[in-house]
C-alpha positions as YAML, in Angstrom:
chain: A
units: angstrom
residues:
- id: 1
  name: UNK
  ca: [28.18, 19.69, -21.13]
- id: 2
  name: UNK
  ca: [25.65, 18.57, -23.56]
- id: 3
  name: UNK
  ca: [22.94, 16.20, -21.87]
- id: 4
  name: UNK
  ca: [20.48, 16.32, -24.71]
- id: 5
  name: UNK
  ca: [21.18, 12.65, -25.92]
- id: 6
  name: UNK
  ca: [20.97, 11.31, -22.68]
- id: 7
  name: UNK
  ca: [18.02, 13.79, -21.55]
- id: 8
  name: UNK
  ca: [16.04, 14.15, -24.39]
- id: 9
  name: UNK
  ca: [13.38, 16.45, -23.11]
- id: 10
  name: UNK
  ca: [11.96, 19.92, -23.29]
- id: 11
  name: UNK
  ca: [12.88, 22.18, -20.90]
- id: 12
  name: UNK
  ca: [10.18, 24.29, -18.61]
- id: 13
  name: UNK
  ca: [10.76, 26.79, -16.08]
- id: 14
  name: UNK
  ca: [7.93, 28.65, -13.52]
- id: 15
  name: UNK
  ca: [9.14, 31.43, -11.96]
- id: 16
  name: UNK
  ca: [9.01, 31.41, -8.11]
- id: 17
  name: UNK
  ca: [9.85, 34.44, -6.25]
- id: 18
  name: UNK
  ca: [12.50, 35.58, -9.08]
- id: 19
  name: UNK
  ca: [14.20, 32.13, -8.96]
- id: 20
  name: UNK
  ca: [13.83, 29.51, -11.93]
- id: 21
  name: UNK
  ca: [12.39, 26.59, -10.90]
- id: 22
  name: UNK
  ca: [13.06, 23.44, -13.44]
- id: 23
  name: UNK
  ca: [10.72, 20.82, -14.33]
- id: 24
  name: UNK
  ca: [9.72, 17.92, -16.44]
- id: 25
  name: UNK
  ca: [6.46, 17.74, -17.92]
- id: 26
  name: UNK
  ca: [5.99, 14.73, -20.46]
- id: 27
  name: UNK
  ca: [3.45, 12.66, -21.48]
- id: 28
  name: UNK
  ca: [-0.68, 13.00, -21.11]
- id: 29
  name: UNK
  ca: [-3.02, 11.16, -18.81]
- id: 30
  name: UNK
  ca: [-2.78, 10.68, -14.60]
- id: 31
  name: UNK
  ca: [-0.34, 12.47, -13.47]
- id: 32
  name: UNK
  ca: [3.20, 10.58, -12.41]
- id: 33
  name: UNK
  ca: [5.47, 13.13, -9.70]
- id: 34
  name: UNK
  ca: [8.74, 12.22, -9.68]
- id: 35
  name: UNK
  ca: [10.44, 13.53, -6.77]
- id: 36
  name: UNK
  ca: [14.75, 13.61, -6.57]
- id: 37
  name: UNK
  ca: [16.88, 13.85, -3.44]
- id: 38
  name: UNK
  ca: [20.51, 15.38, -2.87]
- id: 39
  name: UNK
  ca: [22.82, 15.54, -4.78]
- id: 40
  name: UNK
  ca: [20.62, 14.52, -7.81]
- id: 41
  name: UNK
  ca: [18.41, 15.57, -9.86]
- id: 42
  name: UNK
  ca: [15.56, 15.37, -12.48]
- id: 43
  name: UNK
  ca: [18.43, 13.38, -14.68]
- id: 44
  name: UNK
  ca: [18.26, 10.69, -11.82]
- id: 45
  name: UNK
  ca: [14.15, 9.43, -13.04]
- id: 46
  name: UNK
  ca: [15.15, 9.96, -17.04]
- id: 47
  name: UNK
  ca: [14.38, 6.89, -18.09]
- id: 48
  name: UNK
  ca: [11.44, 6.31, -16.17]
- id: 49
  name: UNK
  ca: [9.81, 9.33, -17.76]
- id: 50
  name: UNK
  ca: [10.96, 7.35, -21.22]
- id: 51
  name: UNK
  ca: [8.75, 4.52, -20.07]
- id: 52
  name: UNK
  ca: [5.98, 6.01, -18.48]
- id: 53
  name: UNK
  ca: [5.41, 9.39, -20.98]
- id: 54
  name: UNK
  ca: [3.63, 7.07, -23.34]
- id: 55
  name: UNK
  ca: [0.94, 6.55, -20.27]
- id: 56
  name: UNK
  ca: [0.98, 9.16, -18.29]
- id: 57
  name: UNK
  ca: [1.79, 12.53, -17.59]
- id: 58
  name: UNK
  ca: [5.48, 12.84, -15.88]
- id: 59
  name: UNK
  ca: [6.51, 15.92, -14.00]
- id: 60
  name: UNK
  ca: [9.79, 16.15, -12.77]
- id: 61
  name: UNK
  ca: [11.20, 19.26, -10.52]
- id: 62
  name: UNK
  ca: [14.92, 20.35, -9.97]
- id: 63
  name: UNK
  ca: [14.60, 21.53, -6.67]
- id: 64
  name: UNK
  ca: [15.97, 24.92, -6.28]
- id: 65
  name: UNK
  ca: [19.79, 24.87, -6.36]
- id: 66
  name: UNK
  ca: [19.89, 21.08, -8.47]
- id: 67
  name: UNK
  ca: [19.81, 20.13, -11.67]
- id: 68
  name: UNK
  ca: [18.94, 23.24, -14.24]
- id: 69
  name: UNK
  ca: [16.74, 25.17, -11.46]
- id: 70
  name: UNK
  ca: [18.64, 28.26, -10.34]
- id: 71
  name: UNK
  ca: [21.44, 28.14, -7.95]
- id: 72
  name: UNK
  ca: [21.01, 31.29, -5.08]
- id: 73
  name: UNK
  ca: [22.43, 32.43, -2.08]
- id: 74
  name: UNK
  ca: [21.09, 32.15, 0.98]
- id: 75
  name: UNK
  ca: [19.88, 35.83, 0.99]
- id: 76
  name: UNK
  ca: [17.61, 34.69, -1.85]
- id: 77
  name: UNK
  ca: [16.45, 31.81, -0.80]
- id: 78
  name: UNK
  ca: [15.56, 29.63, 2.12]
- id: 79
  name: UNK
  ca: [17.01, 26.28, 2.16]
- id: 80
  name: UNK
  ca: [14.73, 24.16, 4.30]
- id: 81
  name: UNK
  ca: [12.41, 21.34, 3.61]
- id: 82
  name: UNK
  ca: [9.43, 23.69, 4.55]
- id: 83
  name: UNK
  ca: [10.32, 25.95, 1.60]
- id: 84
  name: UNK
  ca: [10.82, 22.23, -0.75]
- id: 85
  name: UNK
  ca: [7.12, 21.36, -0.05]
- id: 86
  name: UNK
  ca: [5.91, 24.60, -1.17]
- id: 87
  name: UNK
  ca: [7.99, 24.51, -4.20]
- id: 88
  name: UNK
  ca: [6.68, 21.28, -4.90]
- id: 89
  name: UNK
  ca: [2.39, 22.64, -4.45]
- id: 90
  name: UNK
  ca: [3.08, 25.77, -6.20]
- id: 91
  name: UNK
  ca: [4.74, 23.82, -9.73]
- id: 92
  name: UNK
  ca: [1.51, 21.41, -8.95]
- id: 93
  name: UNK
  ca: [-0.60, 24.20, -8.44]
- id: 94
  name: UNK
  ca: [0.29, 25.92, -11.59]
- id: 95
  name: UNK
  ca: [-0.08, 23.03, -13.27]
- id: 96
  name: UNK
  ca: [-3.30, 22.64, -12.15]
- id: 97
  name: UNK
  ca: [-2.77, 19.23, -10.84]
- id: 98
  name: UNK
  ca: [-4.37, 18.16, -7.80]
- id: 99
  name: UNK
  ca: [-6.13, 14.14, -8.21]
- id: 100
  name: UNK
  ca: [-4.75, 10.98, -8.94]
- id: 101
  name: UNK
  ca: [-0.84, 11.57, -8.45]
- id: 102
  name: UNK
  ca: [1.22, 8.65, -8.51]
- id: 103
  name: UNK
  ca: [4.38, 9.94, -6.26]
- id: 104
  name: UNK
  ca: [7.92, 8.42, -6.69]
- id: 105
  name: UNK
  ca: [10.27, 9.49, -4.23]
- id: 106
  name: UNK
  ca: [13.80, 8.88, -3.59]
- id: 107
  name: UNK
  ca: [16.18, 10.04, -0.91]
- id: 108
  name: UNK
  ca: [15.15, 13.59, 0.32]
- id: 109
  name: UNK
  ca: [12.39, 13.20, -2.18]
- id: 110
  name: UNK
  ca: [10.61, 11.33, 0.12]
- id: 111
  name: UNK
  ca: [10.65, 14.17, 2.87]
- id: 112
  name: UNK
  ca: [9.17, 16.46, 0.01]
- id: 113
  name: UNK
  ca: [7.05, 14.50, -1.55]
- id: 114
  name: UNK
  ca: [5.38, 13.25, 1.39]
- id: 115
  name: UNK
  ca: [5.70, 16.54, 2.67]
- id: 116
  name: UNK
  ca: [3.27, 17.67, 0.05]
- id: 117
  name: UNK
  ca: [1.39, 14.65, 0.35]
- id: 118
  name: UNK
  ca: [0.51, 15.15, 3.83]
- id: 119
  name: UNK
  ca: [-0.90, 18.46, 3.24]
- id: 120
  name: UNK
  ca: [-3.23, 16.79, 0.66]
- id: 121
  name: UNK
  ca: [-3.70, 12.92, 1.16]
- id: 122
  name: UNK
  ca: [-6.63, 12.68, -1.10]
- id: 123
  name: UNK
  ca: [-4.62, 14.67, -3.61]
- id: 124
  name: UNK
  ca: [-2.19, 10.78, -3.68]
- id: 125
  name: UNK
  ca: [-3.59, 7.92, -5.64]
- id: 126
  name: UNK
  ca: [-0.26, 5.12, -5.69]
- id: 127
  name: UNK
  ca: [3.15, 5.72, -4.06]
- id: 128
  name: UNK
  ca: [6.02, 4.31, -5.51]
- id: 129
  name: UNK
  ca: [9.50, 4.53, -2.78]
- id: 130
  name: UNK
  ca: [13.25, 4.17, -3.40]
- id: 131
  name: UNK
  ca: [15.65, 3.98, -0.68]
- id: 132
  name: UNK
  ca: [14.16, 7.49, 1.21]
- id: 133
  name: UNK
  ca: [12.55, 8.10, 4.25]
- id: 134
  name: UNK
  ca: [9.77, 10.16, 5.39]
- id: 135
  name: UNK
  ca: [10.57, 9.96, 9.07]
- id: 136
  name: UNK
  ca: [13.59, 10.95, 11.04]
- id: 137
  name: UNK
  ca: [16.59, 9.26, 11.80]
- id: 138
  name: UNK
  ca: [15.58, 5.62, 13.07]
- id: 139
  name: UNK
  ca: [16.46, 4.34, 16.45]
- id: 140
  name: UNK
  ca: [18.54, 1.28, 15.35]
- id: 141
  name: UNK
  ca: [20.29, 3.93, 12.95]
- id: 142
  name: UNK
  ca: [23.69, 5.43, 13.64]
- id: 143
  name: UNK
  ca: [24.11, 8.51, 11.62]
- id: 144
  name: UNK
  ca: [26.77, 8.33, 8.84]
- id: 145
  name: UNK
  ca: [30.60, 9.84, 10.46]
- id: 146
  name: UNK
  ca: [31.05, 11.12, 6.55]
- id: 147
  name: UNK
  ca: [27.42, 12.86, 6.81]
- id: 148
  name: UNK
  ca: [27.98, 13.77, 9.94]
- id: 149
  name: UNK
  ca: [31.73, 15.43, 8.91]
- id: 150
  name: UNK
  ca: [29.49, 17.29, 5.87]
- id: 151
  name: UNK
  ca: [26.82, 18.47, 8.26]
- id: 152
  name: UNK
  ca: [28.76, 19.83, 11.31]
- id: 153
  name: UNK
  ca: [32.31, 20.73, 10.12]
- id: 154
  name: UNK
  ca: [34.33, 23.58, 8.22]
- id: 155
  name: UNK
  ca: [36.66, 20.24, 6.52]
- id: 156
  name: UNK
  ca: [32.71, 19.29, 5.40]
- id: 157
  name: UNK
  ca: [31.95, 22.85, 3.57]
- id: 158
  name: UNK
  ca: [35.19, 22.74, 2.25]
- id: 159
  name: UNK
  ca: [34.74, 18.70, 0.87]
- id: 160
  name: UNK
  ca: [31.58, 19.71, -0.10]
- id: 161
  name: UNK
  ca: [31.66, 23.43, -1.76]
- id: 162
  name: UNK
  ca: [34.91, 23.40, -2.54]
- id: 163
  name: UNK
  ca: [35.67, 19.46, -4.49]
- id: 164
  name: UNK
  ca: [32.38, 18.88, -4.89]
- id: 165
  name: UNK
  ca: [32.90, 15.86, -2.60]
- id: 166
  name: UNK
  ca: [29.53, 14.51, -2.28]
- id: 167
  name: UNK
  ca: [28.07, 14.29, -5.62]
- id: 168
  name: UNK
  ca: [31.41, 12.96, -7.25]
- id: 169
  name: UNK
  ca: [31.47, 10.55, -4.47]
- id: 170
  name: UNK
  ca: [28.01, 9.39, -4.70]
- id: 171
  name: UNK
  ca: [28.13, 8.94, -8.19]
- id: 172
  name: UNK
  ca: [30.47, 6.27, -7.39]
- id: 173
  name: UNK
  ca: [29.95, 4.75, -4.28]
- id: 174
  name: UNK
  ca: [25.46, 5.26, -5.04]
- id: 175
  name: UNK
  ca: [25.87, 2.33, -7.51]
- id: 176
  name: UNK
  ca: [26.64, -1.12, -6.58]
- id: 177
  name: UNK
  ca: [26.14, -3.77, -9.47]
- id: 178
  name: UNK
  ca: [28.43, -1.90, -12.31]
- id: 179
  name: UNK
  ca: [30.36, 1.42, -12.06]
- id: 180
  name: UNK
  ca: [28.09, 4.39, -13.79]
- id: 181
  name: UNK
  ca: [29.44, 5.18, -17.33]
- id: 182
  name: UNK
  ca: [31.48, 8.25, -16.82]
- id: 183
  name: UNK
  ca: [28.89, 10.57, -19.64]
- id: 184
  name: UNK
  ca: [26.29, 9.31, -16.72]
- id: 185
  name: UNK
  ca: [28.69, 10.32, -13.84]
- id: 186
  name: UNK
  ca: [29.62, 13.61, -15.62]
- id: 187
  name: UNK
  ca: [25.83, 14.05, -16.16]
- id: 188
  name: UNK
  ca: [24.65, 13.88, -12.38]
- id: 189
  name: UNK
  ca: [27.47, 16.06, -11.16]
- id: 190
  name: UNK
  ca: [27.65, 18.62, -14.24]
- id: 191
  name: UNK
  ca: [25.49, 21.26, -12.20]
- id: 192
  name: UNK
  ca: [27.29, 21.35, -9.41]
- id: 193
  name: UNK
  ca: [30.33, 23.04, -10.94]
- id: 194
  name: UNK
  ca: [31.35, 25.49, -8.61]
- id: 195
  name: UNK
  ca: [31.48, 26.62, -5.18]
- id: 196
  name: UNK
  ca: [28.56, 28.71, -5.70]
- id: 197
  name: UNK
  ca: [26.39, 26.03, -7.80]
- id: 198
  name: UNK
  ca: [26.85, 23.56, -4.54]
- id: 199
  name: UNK
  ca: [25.26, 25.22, -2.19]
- id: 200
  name: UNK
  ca: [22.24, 22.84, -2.04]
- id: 201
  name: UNK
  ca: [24.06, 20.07, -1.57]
- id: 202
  name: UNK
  ca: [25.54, 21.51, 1.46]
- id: 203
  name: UNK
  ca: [22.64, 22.70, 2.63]
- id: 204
  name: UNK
  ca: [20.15, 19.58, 2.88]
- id: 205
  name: UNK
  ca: [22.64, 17.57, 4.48]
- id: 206
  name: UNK
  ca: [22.83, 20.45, 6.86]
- id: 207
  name: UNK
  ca: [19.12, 20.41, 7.07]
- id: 208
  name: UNK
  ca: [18.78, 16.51, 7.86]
- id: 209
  name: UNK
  ca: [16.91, 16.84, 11.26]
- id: 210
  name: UNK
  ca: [18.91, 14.99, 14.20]
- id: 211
  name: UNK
  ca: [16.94, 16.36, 17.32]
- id: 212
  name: UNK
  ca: [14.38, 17.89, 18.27]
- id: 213
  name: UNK
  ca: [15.70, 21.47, 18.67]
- id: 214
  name: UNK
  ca: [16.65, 20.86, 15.24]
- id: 215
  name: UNK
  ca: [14.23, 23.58, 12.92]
- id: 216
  name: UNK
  ca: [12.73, 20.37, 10.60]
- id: 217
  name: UNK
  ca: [12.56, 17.93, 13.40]
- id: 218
  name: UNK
  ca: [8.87, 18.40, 14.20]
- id: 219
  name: UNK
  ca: [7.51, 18.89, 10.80]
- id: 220
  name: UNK
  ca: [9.18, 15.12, 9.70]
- id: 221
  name: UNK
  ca: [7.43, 14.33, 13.23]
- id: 222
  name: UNK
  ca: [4.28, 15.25, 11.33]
- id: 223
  name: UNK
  ca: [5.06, 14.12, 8.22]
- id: 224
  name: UNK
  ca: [5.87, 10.48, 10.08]
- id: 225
  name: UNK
  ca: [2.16, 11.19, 11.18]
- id: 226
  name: UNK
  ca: [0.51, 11.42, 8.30]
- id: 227
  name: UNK
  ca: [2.05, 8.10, 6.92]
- id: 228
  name: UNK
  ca: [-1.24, 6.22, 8.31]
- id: 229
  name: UNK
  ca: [-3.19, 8.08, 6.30]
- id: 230
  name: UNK
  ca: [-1.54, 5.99, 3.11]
- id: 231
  name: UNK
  ca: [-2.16, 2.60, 4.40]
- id: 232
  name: UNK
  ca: [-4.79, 1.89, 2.20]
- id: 233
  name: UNK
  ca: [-3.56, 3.43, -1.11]
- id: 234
  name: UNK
  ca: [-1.13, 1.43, -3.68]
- id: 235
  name: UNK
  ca: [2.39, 1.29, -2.29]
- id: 236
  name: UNK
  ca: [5.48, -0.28, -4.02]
- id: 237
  name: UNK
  ca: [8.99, 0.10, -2.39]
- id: 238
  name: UNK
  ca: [11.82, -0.86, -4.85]
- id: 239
  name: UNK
  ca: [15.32, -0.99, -2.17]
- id: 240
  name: UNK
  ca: [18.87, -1.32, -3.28]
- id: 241
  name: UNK
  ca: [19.75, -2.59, 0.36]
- id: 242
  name: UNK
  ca: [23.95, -2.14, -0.27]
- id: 243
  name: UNK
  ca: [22.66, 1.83, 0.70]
- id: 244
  name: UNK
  ca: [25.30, 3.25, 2.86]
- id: 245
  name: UNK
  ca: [22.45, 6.10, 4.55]
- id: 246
  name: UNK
  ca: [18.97, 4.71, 3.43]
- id: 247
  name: UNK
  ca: [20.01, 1.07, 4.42]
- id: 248
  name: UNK
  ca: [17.71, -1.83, 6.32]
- id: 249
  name: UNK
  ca: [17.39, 0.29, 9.14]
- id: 250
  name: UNK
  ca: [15.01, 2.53, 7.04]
- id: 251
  name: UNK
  ca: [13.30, -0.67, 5.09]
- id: 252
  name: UNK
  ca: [12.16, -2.09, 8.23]
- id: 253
  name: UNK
  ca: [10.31, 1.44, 9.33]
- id: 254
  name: UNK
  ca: [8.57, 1.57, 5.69]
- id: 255
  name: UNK
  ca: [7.34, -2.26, 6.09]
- id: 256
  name: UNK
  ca: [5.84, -0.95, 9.92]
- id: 257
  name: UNK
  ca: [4.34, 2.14, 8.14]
- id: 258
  name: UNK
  ca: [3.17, 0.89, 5.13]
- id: 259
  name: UNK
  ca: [2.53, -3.32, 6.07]
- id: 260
  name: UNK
  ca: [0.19, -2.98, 2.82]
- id: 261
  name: UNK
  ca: [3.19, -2.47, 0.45]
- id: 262
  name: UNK
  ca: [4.25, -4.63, -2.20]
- id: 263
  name: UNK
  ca: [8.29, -4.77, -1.70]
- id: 264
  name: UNK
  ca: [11.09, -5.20, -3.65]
- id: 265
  name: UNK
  ca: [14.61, -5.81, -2.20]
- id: 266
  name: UNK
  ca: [17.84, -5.68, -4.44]
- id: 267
  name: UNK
  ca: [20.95, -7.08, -2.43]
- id: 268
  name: UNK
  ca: [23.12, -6.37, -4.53]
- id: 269
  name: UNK
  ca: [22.19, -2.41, -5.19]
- id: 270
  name: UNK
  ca: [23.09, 0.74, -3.61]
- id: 271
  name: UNK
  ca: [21.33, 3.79, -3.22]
- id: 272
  name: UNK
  ca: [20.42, 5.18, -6.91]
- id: 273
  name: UNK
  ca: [18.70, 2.12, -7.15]
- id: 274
  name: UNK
  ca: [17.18, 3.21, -10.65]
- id: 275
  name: UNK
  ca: [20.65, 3.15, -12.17]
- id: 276
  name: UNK
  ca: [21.75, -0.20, -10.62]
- id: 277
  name: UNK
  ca: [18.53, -1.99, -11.85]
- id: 278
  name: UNK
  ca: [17.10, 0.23, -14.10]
- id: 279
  name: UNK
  ca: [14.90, -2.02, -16.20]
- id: 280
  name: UNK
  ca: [13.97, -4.27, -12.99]
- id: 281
  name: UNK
  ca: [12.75, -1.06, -11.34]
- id: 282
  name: UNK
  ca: [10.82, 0.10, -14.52]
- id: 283
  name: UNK
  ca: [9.20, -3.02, -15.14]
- id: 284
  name: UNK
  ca: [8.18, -2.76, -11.64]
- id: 285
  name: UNK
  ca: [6.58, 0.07, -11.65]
- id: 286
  name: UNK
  ca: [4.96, -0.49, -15.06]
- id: 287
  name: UNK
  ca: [3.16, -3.45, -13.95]
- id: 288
  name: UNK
  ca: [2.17, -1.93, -10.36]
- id: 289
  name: UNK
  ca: [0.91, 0.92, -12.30]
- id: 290
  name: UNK
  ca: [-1.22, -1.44, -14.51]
- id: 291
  name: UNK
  ca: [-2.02, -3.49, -11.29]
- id: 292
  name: UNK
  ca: [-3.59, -0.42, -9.86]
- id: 293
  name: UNK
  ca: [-5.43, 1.20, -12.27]
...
């Protein structure tokens, strides 16, 4: 499939370990790091980067196995949120970008983003958050039966890997206000054609931490930890509340964590809340942005 009309940018790659990493990188000025969540990709903050590339500089990863990144096995590469974060420093790194970041994180973006932001908190200038979480499962929360069916189960692997079940399904039931064009739905699952190329998408839901014998449970612990540390910096949350995972449950532990933020709540959204209300969310942003300079 061609994307270029609808994802009009140059392509960059950085090697890591033998496996090409995707990114965005558009735009001078403060850096903007947009971070995606499964099963998206750097497709899912397109028209923010639009926007904001006349301001600022917008980097964009495909985490390895999304988007245009590389898809390996697991004998090439480890699938955990440990191995995300590092991804994420090492592209930042290279790029030689380490003050004033404005993160945007969505879904398991937020575990990643944060992730990396915890490791360097003075590295984090604004935060901008859309229906993620950087904390595990909350106490009023019951995890999702069709998550949990993806996460524990052969019939998941088989939904999953085999008829690419989740992103086709979230490209449907994600949006709330109008069904996504289908060149837009064809767009977000394109690169996850095969049982091979879905083998992320598998693998963070089987990576979502639901104990604490589970491997990522303490390091989201942490990450939860470090949230205090961002009390004081610029926070906007932008929340399509018609979420099926990221719903209330999660909005109520951001407004405890971050009391400071200036919140947005869309009833009538779901979870890709940037394709529901798309120019809402960018003006938004745009004017938080120039709030906060």
């Amino acid at each position: 499939m061609n994307f270029d009309s609808l994802f009009p940018f140059r392509r960059n790659f950085l090697d890591l370990n033998g496996q090409k990493y995707h990114y965005l990188n558009e735009g001078s000025g403060e850096p903007v790091v947009m971070v995606h969540g499964n099963p998206s990709w750097s497709f899912y903050y397109r028209n923010l980067v639009t926007e904001l590339s006349h301001q600022y500089q917008c980097i964009v990863p495909d985490h390895i196995g999304c988007g245009l990144s590389d898809k390996p096995s697991d004998a090439d590469y480890d699938y955990t949120l440990n191995q995300r974060i590092n991804d994420l420093e090492k592209l930042l790194d290279h790029l030689d970008i380490k003050q004033n970041i404005t993160l945007v994180v969505h879904d398991w973006g937020g575990m990643i983003g944060m992730g990396y932001a915890a490791r360097y908190p003075d590295r984090i200038k604004r935060l901008v958050i859309l229906n993620t979480a950087a904390f595990n499962l909350p106490k009023t929360k019951k995890f999702p039966i069709p998550l949990w069916i993806c996460r524990n189960t052969y019939l998941g692997t088989a939904l999953v890997r085999g008829f690419n079940a989740f992103s086709s399904i979230a490209s449907y039931v994600g949006v709330k206000r109008k069904a996504m064009p289908a060149t837009i739905r064809k767009a977000y699952v394109a690169p996850f054609n095969s049982w091979k190329n879905r083998i992320s998408t598998l693998r963070f839901v089987q990576d979502i931490p639901l104990s604490p014998e589970d491997r990522n449970y303490q390091l989201v612990e942490n990450i939860d930890s470090s949230l205090k540390h961002f009390q004081t910096i610029p926070t906007v949350i932008c929340w399509g509340l018609q979420d099926f995972v990221f719903d209330k449950h999660f909005l109520e532990m951001w407004k405890q964590k971050m009391p400071h933020a200036e919140v947005h709540e869309f009833s009538d959204c779901g979870h890709y809340i940037l394709e529901d209300a798309s120019n809402e969310v960018i003006n938004i942003v745009q004017k938080f942005m120039d709030k906060n300079p």
